[in-house]
ZAMARGU-4260 file (C-alpha; in steps of 0.2 Angstrom, whole numbers, plus 5000, padded with zeros to 4 digits):
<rodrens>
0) 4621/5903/4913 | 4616/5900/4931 | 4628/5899/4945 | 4627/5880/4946 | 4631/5877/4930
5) 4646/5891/4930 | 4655/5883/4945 | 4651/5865/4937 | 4660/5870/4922 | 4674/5876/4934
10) 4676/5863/4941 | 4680/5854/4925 | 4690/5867/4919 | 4699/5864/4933 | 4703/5845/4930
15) 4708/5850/4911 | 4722/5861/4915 | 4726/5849/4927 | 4728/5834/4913 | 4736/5847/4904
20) 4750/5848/4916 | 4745/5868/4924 | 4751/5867/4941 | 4736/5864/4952 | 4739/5875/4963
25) 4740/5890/4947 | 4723/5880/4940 | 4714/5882/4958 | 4717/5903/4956 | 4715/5905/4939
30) 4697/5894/4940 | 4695/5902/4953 | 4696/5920/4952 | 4689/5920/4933 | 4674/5913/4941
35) 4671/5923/4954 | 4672/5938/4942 | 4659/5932/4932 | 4648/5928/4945 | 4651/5943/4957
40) 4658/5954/4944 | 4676/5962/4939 | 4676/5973/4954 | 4675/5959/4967 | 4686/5949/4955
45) 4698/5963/4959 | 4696/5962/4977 | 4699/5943/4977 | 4716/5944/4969 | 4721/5958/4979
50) 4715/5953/4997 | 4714/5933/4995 | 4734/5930/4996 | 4737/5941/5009 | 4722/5935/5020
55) 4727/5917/5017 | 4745/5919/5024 | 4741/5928/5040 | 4731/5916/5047 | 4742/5907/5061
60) 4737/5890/5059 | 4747/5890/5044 | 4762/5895/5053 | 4764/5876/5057 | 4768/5870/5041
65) 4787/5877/5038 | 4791/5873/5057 | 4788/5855/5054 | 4795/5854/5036 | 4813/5861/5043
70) 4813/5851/5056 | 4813/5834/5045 | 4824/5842/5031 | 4837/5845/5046 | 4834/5825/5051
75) 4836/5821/5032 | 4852/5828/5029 | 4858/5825/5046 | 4858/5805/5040 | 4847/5798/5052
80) 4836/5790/5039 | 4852/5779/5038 | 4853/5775/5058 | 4834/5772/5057 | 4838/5757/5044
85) 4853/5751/5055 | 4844/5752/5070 | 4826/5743/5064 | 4839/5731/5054 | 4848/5727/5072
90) 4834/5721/5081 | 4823/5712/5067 | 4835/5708/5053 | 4839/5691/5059 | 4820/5685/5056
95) 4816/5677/5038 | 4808/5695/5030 | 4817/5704/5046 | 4823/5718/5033 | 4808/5720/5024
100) 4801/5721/5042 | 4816/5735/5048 | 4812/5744/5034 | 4792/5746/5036 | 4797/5752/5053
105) 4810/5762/5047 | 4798/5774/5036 | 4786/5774/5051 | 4800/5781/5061 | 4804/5793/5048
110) 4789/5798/5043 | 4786/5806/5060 | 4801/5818/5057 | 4800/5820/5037 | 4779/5823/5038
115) 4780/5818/5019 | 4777/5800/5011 | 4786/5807/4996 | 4802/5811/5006 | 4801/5794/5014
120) 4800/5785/4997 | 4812/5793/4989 | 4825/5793/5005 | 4822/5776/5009 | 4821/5768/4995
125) 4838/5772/4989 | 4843/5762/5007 | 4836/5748/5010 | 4830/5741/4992 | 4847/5739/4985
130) 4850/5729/5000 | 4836/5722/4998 | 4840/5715/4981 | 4857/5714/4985 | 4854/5698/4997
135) 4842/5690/4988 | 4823/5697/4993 | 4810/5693/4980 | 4808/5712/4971 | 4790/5709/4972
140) 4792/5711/4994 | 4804/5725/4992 | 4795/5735/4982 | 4779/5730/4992 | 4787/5735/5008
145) 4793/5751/5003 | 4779/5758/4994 | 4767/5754/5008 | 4779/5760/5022 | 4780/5777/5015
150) 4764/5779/5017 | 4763/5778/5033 | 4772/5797/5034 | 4753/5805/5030 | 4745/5796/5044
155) 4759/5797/5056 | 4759/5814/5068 | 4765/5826/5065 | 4758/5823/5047 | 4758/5838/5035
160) 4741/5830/5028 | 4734/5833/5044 | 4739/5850/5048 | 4732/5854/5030 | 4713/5848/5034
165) 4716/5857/5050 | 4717/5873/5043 | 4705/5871/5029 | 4691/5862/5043 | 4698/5873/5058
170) 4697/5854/5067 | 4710/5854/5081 | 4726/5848/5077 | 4731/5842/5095 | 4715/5830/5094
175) 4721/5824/5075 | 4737/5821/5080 | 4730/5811/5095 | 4717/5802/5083 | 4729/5796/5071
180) 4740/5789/5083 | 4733/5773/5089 | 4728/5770/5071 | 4744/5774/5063 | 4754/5761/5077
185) 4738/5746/5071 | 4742/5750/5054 | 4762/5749/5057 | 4758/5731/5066 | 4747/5724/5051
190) 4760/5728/5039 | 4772/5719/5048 | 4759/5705/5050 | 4757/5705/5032 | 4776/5702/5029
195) 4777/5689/5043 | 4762/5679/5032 | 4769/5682/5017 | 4787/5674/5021 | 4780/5660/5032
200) 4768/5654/5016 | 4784/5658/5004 | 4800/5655/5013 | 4811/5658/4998 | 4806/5675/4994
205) 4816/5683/5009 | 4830/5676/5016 | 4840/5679/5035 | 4852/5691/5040 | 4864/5688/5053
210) 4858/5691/5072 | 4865/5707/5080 | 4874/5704/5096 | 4864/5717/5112 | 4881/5725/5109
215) 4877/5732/5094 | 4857/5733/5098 | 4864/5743/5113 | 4874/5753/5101 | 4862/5757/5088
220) 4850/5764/5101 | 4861/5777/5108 | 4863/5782/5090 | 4844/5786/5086 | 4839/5790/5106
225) 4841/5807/5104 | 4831/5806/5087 | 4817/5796/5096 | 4818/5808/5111 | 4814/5823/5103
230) 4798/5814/5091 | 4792/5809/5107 | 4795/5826/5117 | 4789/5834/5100 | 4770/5825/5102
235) 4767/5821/5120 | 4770/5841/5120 | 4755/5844/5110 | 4746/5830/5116 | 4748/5837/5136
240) 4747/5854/5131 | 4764/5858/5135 | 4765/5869/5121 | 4754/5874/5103 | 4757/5862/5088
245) 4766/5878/5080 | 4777/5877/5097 | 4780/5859/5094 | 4787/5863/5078 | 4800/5878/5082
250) 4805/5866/5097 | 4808/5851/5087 | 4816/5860/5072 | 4828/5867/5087 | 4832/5850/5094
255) 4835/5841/5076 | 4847/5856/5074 | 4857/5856/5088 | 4858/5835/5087 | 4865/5837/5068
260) 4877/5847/5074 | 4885/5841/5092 | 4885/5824/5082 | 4894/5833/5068 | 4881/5826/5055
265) 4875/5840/5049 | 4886/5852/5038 | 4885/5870/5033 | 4879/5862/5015 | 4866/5850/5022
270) 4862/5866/5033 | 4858/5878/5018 | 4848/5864/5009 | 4837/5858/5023 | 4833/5877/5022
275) 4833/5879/5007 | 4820/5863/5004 | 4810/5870/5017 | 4806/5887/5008 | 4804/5878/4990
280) 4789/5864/4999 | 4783/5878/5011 | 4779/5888/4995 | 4770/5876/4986 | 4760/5874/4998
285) 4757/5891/5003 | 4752/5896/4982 | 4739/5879/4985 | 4734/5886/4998 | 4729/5902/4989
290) 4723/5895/4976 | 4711/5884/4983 | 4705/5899/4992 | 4701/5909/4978 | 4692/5893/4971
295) 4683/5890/4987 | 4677/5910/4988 | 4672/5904/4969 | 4661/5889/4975 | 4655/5896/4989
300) 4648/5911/4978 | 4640/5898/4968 | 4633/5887/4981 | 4640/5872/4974 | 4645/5864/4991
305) 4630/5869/5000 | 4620/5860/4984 | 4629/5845/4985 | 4629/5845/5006 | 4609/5847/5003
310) 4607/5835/4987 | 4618/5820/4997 | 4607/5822/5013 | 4593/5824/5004 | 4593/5807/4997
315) 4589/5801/5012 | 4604/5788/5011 | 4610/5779/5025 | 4625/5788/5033 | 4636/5772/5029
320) 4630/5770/5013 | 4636/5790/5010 | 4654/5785/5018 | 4655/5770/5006 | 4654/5781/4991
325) 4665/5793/4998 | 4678/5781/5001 | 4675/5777/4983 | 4678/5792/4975 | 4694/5797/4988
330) 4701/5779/4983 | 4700/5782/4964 | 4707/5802/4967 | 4722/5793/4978 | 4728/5782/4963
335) 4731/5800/4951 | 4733/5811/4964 | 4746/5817/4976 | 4738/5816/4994 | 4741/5836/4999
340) 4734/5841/4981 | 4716/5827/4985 | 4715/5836/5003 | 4714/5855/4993 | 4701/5849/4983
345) 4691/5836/4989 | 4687/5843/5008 | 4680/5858/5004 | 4665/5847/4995 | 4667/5834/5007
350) 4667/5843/5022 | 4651/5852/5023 | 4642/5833/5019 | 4652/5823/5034 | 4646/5838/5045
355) 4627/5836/5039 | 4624/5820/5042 | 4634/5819/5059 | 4651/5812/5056 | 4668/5817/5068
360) 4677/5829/5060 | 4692/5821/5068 | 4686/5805/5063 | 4684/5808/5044 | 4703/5818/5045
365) 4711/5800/5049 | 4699/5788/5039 | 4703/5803/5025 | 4723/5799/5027 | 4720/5780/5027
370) 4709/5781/5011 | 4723/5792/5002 | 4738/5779/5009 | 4728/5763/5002 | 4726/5775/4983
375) 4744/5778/4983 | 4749/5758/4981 | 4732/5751/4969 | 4732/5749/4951 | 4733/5754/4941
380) 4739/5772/4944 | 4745/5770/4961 | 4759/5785/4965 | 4769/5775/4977 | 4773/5763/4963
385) 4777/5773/4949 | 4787/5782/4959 | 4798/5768/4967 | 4800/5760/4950 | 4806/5776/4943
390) 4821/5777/4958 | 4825/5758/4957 | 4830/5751/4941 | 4829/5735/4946 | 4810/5737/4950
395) 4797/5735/4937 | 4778/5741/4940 | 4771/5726/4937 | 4782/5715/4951 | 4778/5733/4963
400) 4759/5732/4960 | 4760/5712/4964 | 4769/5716/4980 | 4758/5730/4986 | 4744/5720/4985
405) 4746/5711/5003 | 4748/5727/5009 | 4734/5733/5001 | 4721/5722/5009 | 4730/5727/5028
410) 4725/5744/5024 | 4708/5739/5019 | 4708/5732/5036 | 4711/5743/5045 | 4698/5754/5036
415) 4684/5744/5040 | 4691/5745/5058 | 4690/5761/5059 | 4674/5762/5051 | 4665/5751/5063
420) 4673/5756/5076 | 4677/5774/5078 | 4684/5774/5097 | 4700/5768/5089 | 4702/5785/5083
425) 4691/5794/5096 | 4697/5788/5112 | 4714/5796/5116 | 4707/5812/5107 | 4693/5812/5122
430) 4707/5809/5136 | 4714/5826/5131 | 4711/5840/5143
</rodrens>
């Protein structure tokens, strides 16, 4: 069998014992090794498995990853989720669809300390749709709402997605942090945008809240200032080189730290568990990480990449017409897919093709993210959804596909946006010194 044909049938071995429930990450290694010893033979196969973990954990750019997962575990069990909610709530609540509205910007704010749509999701969800429900919103805008506001964790910096297809592209993180900023802010503004329509067309489906006197406004913002202090000190630290993005994360897990504890909100319990969560989600993605390097030493011994890279451009297809499919295939991967398991195995086929026909590295990272966020909420196997309808009774997945759809069309919005026009995620990346 010629090596094509051995790392195609890899590949579809890999997908099977996906389907068949093997954790990915154990599929990725096996595929991969195996492979590898049949193409190379047993004594590299050997050297693989003895050399490939230990390679993979020493590089530094990996050393990112638990920094920032401590640090939004510590925000998670210091409750500040909650004082995000009250605090969105405060100043937009009193609008018609104002707590649909608080709570979109809600898992913007914490998305940029969990780093995870799947924390956001879970977190807030258990929130703000019960109240939600509870005075009167249509289940159809609250599921809506939620599922697309978690999303926003994997576009927002500092997103673990990110610093995922840093490592396996060595792009810059600083300059994908900075690209995905301005987008990730647009994005937050048309789902809000989307809410306003919605509830202007349909009054009934959301009611008013009461109006927060300034009193309270005043109050809720000292409560999450500190919070909103340190996410800012945390990016514009990176983004003015004040310090690496692993030095971000030590200095912003430090400050969440010491907040939760002068404000006496994080206990010795909530201490151990954040640490605790840390260690379980930083190991996960460590085995990934492995395993997809052993698949990767796998295809690259194959030459499957390269063949591809060399078929695609060799069709002598438009550039756009290229990104159109990709967008495709990344669209229908999002709806099955968790987004950290589509970056392990898509970029490493994806990559080598972007590069060859000319494509940002930086750019593609960000349009990546905003292709995975609109596969998380589409039908008919859309994450998000399945997920929130599990954690809320009240919520069935047909009413949550409805609401998502609005949401659905922003984020095809502001795809095209960024396809057309690429400065949007260039430009602050290219002010960076």
């Amino acid at each position: 069998m010629s090596p094509l044909l051995v790392s195609i049938a890899g590949l579809a071995a890999v997908l099977v014992l996906g389907a068949l429930r093997m954790p990915i990450a154990l599929a990725l290694g096996l595929v991969g090794a195996i492979g590898t010893g049949m193409l190379q033979g047993w004594e590299t196969f050997a050297y693989v498995v003895g050399t490939s973990p230990f390679q993979t954990l020493s590089n530094y750019s990996l050393s990112v990853l638990p920094l920032f997962i401590l640090m939004g575990s510590f925000a998670v069990h210091s409750g500040f989720s909650n004082s995000l909610v009250r605090a969105a709530n405060g100043f937009v609540g009193h609008f018609r669809g104002g707590l649909a509205m608080g709570s979109v910007g809600a898992c913007a704010g914490f998305g940029a300390i969990s780093h995870s749509d799947m924390a956001t999701l879970t977190t807030m969800s258990r929130i703000t749709v019960p109240e939600m429900l509870r005075l009167g919103y249509d289940p159809r805008l609250a599921a809506g709402a939620l599922a697309a506001g978690a999303t926003l964790a994997v576009l927002i910096p500092p997103s673990v997605p990110l610093m995922i297809y840093s490592y396996m592209t060595q792009t810059s993180l600083a300059r994908l942090f900075a690209g995905a900023l301005i987008p990730a802010v647009l994005l937050t503004v048309l789902h809000l945008a989307a809410i306003a329509i919605w509830v202007r067309r349909r009054p009934s489906i959301a009611p008013t809240s009461p109006r927060a006197t300034w009193r309270e406004r005043t109050s809720l913002l000292r409560e999450i200032g500190w919070l909103l202090l340190v996410v800012v000190a945390v990016i514009g630290g990176i983004y003015t080189g004040l310090f690496s993005p692993t030095e971000a994360g030590a200095v912003g897990a430090f400050c969440i730290l010491v907040l939760g504890v002068a404000k006496r909100r994080l206990s010795w319990p909530g201490f151990v568990r954040a640490v605790r969560e840390t260690v379980h989600f930083s190991a996960i993605i460590y085995l990934l990480t492995i395993g997809i390097g052993m698949f990767h030493f796998f295809m690259d011994s194959a030459g499957l990449p390269r063949f591809i890279a060399q078929f695609v451009v060799g069709l002598k297809m438009s550039p756009s017409l290229v990104m159109l499919s990709i967008i495709g295939v990344l669209m229908v991967l999002g709806t099955v897919i968790e987004s950290v398991a589509i970056l392990f195995i898509a970029t490493p086929f994806l990559y080598p093709i972007i590069v060859g026909l000319g494509f940002n590295p930086v750019w593609f990272g960000v349009m990546m993210m905003l292709i995975i966020e609109l596969g998380m909420i589409l039908p008919p196997l859309g994450l998000n959804v399945f997920m929130l309808s599990s954690i809320i009774d009240e919520i069935r997945i047909g009413e949550a596909f409805r609401g998502c759809l609005p949401f659905a069309a922003t984020n095809a919005i502001m795809i095209v946006l960024t396809f057309f026009f690429p400065q949007i995620v260039l430009w602050l990346p290219a002010q960076m010194h």
